[in-house]
C-alpha positions as CSV (number, residue, x, y, z in Angstrom):
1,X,8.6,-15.3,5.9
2,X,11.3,-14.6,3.1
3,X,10.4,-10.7,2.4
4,X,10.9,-10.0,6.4
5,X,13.9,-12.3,6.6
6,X,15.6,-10.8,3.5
7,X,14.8,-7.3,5.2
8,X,16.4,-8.2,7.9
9,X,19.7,-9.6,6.7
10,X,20.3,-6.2,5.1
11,X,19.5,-4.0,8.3
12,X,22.4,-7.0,9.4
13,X,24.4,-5.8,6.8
14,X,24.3,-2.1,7.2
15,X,21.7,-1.5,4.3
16,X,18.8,-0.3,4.2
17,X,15.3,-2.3,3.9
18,X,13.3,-2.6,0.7
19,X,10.1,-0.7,1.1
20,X,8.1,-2.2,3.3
21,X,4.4,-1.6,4.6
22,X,3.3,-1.0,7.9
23,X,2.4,-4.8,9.0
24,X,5.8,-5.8,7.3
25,X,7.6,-2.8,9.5
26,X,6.5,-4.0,12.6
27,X,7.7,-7.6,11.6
28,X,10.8,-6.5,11.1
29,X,11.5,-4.2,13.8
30,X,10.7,-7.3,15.8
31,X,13.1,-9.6,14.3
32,X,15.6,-7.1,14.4
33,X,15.3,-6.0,17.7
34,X,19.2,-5.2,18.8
35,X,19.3,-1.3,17.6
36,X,17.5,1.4,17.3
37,X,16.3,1.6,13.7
38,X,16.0,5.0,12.1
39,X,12.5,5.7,10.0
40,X,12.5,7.1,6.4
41,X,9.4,8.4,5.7
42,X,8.5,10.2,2.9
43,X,5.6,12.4,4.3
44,X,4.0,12.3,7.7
45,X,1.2,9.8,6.2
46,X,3.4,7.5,4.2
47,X,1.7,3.9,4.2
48,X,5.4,2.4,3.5
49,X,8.3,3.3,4.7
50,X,12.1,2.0,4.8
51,X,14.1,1.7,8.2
52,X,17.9,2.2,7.9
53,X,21.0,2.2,10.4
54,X,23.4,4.5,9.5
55,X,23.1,4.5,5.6
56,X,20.4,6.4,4.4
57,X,18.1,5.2,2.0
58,X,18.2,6.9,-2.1
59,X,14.6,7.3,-2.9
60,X,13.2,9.3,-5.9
61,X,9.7,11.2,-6.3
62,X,8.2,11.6,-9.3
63,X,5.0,13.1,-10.6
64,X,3.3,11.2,-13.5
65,X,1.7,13.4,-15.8
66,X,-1.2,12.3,-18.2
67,X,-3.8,13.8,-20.1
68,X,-6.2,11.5,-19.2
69,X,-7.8,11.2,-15.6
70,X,-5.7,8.1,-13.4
71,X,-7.0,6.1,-11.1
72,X,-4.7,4.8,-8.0
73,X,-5.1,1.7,-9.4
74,X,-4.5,2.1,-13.0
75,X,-0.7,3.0,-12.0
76,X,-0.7,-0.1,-9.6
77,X,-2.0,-2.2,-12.1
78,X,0.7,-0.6,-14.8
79,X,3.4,-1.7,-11.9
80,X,2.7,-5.1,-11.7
81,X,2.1,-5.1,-16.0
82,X,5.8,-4.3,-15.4
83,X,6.5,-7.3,-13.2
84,X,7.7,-4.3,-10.6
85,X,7.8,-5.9,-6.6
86,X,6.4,-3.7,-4.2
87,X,8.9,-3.5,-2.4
88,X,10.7,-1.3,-5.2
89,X,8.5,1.8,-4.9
90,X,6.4,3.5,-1.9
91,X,2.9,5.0,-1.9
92,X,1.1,6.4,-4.9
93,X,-0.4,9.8,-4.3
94,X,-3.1,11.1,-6.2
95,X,-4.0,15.0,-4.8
96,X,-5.7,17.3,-6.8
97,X,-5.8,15.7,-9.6
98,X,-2.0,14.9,-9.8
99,X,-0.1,11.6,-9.4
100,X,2.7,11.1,-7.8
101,X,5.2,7.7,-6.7
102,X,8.4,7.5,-4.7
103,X,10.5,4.4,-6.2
104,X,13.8,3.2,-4.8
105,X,17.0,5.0,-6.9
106,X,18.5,1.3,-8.0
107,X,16.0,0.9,-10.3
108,X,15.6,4.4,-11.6
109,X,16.7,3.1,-15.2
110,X,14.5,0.0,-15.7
111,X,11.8,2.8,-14.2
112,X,12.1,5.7,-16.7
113,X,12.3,3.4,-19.7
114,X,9.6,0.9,-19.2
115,X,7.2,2.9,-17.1
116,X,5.8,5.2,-20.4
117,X,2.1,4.5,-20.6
118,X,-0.8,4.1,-17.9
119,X,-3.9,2.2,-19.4
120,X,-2.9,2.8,-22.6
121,X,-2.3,6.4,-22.0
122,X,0.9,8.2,-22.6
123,X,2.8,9.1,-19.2
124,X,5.6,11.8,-18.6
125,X,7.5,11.6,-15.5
126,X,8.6,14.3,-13.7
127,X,11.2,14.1,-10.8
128,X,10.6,16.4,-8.0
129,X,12.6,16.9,-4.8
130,X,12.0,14.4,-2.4
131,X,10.5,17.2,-0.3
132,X,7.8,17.9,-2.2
133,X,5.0,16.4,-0.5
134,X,6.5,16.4,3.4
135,X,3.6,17.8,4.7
136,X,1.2,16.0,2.4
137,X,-1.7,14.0,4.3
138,X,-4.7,12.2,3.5
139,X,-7.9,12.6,3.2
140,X,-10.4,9.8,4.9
141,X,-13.7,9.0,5.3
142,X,-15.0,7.3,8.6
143,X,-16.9,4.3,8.3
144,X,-18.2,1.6,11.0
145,X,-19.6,-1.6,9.8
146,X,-21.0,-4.5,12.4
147,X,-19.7,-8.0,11.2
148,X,-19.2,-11.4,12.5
149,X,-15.1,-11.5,12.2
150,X,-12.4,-9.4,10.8
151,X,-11.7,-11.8,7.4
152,X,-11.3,-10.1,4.6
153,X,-14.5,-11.4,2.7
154,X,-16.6,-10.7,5.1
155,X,-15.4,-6.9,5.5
156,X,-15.4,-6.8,1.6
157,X,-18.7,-8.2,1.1
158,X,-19.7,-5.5,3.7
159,X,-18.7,-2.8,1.4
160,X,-19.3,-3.9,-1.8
161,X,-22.8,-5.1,-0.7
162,X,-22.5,-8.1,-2.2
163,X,-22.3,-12.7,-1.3
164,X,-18.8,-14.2,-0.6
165,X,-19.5,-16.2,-3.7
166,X,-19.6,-13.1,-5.6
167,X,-16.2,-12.1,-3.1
168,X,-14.4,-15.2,-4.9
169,X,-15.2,-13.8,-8.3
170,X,-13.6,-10.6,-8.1
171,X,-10.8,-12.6,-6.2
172,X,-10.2,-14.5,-9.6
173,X,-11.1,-11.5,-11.5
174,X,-7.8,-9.8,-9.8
175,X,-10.5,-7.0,-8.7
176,X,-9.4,-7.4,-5.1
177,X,-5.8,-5.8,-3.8
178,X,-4.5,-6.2,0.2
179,X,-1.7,-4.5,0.9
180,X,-0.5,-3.5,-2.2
181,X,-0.7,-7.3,-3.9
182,X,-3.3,-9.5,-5.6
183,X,-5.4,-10.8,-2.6
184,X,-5.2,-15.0,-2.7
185,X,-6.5,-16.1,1.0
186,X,-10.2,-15.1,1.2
187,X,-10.1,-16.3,5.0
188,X,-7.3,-13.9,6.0
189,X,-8.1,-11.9,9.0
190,X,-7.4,-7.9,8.8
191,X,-4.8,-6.6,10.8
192,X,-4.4,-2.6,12.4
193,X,-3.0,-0.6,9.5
194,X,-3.9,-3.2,6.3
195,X,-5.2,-1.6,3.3
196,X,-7.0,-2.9,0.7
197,X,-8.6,-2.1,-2.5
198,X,-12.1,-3.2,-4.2
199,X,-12.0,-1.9,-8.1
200,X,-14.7,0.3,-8.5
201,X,-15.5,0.5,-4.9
202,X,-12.0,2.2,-3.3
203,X,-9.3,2.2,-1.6
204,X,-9.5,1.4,2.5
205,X,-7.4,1.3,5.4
206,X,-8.2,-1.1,8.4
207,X,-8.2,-0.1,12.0
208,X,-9.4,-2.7,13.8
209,X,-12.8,-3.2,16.9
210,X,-13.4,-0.7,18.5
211,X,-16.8,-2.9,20.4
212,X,-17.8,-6.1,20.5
213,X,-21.4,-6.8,20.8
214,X,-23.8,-8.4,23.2
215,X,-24.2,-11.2,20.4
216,X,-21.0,-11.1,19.7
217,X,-20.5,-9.4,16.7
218,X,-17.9,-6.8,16.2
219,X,-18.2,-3.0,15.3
220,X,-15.0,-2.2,12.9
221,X,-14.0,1.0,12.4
222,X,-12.6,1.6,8.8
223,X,-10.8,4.4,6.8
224,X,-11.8,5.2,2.9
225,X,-9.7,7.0,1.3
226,X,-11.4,10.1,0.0
């Protein structure tokens, strides 16, 4: 895969990764495999992180301030409006009715100037010290569903109570995000630590079986974010 390989050449160069999210962490730190990499993360719950030899990663945190009430995926959706790669900012934090995004310090400039409205709504960005939200976690909601496999359309229909024909409308409607992009592959199979979001629905985070059935179904165990 080019985004792992990419990653890699720069940890074989002495720079820092890209952001990257959990599943693309642990590919990496496989293919790396001849040092011990160091961990930025930016609070004890971050969802991406960056690993980094000796060179320490520049990342910025800002809080986006609007009059008007956000949705975590109103700023993603304003990110990819902006043709911005994932692998260019970390998580997007909404707590307490404030938003916040750590994005990497090359493209602080192309940032500031183009990221000025969310959903039609006037932004202003505030940077804050990096160590703002350290100790900044979460909030989940447990859920456990009993399914026949761990795709991704039949965990989504799950939730969203509805057919897999309905599944591959949202799919084309862009209503369905894994891992931060536009979910294509309706058959893939969820993996520990995958998140995905269903517009309207939320935001959820994968953990995987926790028991298999006597017929053979599964019994997931699955994080919403609260």
């Amino acid at each position: 895969m080019y985004e792992i390989q990419k990653n890699v050449t720069r940890l074989d160069n002495g720079q820092p990764t890209f952001f990257l999210d959990l599943s693309e962490a642990k590919e990496v730190k496989r293919k790396f495999g001849k040092n011990r990499l160091n961990v930025f993360s930016p609070n004890r719950d971050s969802e991406k992180i960056i690993y980094y030899l000796d060179r320490e990663p520049e990342v910025l945190l800002y809080e986006i301030k609007c009059s008007n009430e956000l949705r975590h995926q109103d700023i993603l959706g304003t990110m990819y409006s902006l043709n911005i790669s994932k692998e260019m900012y970390g998580d997007i934090i909404l707590n307490d009715g404030r938003y916040f995004i750590y994005i990497l310090k090359l493209f602080q400039n192309y940032f500031e100037m183009n990221f000025t409205k969310v959903r039609n709504s006037k932004i202003e960005l505030i940077e804050l010290d990096l160590d703002y939200l350290k100790d900044y976690e979460r909030a989940y909601e447990e859920l456990e569903l009993i399914v026949s496999s761990e795709r991704i359309d039949t965990i989504v229909s799950h939730l969203s109570g509805t057919s897999r024909a309905v599944i591959k409308e949202k799919v084309k409607d862009k209503e369905i995000l894994l891992n931060n992009e536009l979910l294509k592959n309706l058959s893939y199979t969820l993996k520990e630590n995958d998140t995905f979001s269903i517009r309207k629905i939320g935001k959820f985070k994968y953990i995987g079986i926790i028991k298999t059935t006597k017929s053979g179904n599964h019994i997931v165990k699955i994080l919403k974010y609260i």
